[in-house]
MDAnalysis code that builds the backbone (N, CA, C; Angstrom):
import MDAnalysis as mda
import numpy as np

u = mda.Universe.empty(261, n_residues=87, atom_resindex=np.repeat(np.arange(87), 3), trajectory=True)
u.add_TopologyAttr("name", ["N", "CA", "C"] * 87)
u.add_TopologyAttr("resid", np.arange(1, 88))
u.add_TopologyAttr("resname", ["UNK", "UNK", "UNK", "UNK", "UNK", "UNK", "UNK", "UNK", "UNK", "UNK", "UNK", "UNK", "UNK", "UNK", "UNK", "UNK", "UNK", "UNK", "UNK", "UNK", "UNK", "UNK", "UNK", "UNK", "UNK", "UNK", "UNK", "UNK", "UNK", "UNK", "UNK", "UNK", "UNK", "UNK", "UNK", "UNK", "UNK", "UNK", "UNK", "UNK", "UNK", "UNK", "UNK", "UNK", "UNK", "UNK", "UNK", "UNK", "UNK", "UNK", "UNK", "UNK", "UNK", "UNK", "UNK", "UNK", "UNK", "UNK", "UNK", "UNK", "UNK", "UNK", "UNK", "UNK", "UNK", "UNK", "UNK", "UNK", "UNK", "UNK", "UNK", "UNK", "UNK", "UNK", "UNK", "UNK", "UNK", "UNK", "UNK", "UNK", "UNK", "UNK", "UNK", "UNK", "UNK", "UNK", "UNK"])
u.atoms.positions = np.array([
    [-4.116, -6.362, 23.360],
    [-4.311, -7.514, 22.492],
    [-4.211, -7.063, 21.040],
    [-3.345, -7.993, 20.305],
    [-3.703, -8.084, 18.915],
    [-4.324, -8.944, 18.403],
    [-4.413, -9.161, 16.872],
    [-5.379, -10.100, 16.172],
    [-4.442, -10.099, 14.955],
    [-3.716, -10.788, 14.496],
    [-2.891, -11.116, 13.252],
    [-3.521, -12.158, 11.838],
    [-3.296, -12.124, 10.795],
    [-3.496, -13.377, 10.374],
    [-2.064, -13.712, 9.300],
    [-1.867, -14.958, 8.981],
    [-1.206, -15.460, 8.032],
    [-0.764, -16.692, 8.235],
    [0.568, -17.086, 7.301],
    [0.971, -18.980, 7.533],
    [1.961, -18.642, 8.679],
    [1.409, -19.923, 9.232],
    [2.066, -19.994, 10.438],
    [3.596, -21.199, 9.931],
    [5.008, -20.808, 9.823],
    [5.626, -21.143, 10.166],
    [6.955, -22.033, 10.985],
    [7.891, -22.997, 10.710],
    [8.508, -23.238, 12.023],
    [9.944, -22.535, 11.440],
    [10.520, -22.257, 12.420],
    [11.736, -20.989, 12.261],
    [12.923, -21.520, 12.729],
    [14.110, -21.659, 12.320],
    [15.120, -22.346, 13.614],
    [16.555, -20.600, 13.065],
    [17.302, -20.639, 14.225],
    [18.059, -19.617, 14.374],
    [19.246, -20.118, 15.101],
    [20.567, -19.763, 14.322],
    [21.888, -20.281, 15.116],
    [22.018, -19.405, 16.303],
    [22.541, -19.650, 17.463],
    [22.486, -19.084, 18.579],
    [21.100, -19.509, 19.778],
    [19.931, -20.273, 18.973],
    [18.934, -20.066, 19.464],
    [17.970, -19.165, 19.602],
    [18.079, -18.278, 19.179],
    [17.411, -16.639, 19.525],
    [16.435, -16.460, 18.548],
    [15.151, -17.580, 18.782],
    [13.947, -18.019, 18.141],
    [13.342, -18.603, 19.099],
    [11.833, -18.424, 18.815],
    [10.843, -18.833, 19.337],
    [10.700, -20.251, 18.837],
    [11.081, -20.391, 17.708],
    [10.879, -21.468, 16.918],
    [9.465, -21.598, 16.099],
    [9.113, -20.480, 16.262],
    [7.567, -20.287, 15.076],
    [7.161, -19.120, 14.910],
    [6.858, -18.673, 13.419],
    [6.375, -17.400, 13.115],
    [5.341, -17.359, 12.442],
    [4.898, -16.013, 11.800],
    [3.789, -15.999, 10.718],
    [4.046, -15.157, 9.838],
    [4.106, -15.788, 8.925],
    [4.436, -15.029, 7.543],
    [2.613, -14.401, 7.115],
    [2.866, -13.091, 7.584],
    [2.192, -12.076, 7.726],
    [0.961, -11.708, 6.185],
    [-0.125, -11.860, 6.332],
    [-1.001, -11.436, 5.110],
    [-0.727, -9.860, 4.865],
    [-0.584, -9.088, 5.675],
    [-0.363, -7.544, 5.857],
    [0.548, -7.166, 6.771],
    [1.382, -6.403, 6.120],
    [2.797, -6.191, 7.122],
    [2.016, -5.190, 8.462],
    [3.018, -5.354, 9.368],
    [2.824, -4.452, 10.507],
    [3.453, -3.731, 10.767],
    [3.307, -2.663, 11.243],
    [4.167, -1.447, 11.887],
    [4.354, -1.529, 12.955],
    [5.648, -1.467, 13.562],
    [6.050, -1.777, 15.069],
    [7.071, -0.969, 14.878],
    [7.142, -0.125, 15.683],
    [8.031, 0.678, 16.213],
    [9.116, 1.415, 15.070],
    [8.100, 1.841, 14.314],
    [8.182, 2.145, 12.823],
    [9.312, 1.500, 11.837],
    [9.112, 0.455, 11.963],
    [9.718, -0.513, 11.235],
    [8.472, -1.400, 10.937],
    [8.501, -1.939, 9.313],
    [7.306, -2.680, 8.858],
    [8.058, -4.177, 8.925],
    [6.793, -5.157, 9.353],
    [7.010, -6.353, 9.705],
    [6.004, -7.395, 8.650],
    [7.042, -8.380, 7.928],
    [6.298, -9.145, 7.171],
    [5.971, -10.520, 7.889],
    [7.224, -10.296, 8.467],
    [6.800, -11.913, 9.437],
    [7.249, -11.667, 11.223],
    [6.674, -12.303, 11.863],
    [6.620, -11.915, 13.373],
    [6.640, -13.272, 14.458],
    [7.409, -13.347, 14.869],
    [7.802, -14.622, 15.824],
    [6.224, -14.855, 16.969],
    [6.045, -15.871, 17.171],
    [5.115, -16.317, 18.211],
    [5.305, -17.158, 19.206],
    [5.013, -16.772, 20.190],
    [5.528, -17.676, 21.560],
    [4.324, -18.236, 21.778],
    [3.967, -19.508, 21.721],
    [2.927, -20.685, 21.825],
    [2.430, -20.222, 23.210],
    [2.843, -19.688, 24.092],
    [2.672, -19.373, 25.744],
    [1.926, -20.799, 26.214],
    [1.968, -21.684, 25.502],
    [1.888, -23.194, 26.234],
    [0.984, -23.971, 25.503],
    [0.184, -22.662, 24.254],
    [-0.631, -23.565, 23.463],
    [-0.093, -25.066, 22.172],
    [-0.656, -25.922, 21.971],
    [-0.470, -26.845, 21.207],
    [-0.494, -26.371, 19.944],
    [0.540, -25.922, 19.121],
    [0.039, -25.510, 17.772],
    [0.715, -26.411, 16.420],
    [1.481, -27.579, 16.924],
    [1.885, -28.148, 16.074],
    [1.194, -28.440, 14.805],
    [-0.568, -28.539, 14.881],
    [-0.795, -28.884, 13.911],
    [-1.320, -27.868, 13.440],
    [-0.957, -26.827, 13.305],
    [-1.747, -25.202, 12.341],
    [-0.379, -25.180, 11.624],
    [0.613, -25.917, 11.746],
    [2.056, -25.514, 11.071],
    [1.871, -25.874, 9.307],
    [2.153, -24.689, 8.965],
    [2.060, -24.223, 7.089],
    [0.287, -24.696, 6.653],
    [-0.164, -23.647, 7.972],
    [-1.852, -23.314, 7.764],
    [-1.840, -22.079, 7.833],
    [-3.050, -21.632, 7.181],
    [-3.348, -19.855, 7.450],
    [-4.179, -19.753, 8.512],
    [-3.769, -18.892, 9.699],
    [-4.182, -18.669, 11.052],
    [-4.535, -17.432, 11.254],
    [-5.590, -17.396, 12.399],
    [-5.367, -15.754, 13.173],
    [-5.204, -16.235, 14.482],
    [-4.247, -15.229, 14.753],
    [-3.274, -15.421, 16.004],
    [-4.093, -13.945, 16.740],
    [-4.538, -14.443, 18.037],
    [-4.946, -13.041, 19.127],
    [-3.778, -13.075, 20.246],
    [-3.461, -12.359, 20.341],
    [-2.190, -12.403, 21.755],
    [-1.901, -10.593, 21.849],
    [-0.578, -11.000, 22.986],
    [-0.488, -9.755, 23.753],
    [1.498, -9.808, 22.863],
    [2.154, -8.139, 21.926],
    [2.912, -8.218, 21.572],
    [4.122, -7.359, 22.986],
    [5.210, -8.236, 22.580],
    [6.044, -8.223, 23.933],
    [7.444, -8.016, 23.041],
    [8.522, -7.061, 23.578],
    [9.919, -6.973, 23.123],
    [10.758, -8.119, 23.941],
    [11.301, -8.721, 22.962],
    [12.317, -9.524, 23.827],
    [13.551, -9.105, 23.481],
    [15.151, -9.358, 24.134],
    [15.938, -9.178, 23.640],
    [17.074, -9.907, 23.262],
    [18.147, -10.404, 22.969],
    [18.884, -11.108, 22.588],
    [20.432, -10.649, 22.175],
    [21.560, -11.406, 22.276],
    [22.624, -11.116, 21.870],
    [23.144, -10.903, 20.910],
    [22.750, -11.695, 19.767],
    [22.940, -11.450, 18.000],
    [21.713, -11.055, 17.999],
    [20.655, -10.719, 18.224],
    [20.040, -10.237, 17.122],
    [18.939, -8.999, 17.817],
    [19.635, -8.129, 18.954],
    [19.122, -7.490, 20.103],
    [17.872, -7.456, 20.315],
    [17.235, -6.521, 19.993],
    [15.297, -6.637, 20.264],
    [14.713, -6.921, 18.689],
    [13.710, -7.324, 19.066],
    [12.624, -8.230, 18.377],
    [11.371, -8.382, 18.960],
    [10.297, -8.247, 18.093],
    [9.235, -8.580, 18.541],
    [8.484, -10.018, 18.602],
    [7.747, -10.222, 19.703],
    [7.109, -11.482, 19.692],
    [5.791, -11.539, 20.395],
    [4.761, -12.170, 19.496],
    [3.207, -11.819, 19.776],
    [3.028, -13.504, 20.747],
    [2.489, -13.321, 22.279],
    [2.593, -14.350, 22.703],
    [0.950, -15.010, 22.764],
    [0.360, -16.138, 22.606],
    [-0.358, -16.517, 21.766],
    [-1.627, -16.956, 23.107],
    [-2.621, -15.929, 22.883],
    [-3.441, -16.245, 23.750],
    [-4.608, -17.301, 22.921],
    [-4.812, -17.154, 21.745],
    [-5.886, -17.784, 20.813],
    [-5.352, -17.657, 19.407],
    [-5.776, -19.087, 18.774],
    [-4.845, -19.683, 17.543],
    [-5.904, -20.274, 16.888],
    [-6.449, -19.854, 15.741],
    [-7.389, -21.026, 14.606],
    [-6.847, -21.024, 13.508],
    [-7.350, -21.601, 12.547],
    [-7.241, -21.823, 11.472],
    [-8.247, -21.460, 10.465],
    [-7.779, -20.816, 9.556],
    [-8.536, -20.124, 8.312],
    [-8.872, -21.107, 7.489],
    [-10.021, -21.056, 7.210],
    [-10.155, -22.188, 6.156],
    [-10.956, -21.309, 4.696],
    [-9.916, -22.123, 3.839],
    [-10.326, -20.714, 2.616],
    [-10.932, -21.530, 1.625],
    [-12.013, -21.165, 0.754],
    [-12.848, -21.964, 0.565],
    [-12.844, -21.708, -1.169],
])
């Protein structure tokens, strides 16, 4: 499991080869020694339409997927989703 935070995103990609939502990252990540400012999220069935261009922490399990244009990529699939509320 991870624990992420930042704005959550909607993403679109020609070819399709999107989750269709990311998070533009408060602190980049290191994955596979490459630093990551923003990181795709697979809803894994949760409702998140309405956290879209909110600041979130995202807990999930991170998974390689792969693709034709744009080969591997990471994607954190979304076991628990709130919203930051900054005061």
């Amino acid at each position: 499991m991870i624990t992420i935070t930042g704005k959550l995103v909607k993403v679109v990609a020609i070819g399709g080869e999107t989750t269709g939502w990311a998070v533009d990252l408060d602190s980049s990540l290191e994955v596979d020694g490459k630093r990551l400012n923003r990181i795709e999220i697979d809803p894994n069935g949760k409702k998140i339409d309405g956290f879209n261009n909110k600041r979130v922490e995202i807990v999930g399990v991170l998974k390689k997927r792969s693709g034709i244009e744009r080969k591997e990529y990471w994607v954190i699939l979304v076991n628990r989703i709130q919203e930051i509320k900054t005061q």
